[in-house]
C-alpha positions in Angstrom: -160.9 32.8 188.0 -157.4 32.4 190.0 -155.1 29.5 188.3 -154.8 28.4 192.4 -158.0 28.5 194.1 -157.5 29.5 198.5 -159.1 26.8 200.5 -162.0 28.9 201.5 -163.2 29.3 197.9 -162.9 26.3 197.6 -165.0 25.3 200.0 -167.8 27.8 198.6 -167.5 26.4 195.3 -168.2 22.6 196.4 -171.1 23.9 198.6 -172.5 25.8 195.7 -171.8 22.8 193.4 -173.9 20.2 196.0 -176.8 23.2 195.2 -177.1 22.3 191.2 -178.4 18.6 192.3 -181.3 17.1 192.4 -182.8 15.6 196.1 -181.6 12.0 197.1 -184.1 9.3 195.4 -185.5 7.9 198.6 -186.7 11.3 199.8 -189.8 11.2 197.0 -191.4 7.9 199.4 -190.7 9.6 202.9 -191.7 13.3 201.9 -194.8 12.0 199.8 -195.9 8.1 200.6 -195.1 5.3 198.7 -198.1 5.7 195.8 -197.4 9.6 194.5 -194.5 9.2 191.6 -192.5 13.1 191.9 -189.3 13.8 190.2 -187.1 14.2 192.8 -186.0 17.7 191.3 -189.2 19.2 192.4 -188.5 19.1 196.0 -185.1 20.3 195.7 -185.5 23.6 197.7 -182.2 25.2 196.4 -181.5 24.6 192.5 -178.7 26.6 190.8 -177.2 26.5 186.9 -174.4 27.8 185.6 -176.7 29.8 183.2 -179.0 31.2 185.0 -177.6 32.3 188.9 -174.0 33.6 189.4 -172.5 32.7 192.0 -170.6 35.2 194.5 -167.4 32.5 195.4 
């Protein structure tokens, strides 16, 4: 990749970085009740790793 990265790429690249994360904590309670105990990376719809995906930016 280019030494000095345009703006718009850079944009991409933070958007696509935002995608390897897991959802916030809180969701787990307002998606599934207070009782039910989910890892908050199962309801992440969009999950991306360096190993698996590529990423077009």
């Amino acid at each position: 990749m280019a030494r000095y990265k345009h703006p718009s790429r850079k944009k991409r690249l933070i958007k696509e970085k935002s995608h390897t994360k897991w959802a916030p904590f809180w969701t787990v309670p307002k998606k599934y009740g207070t009782g039910r105990r989910i890892h908050p990376g199962r309801h992440t719809t969009v999950k991306r790793s360096w190993r698996r995906n590529r990423t077009k930016a």
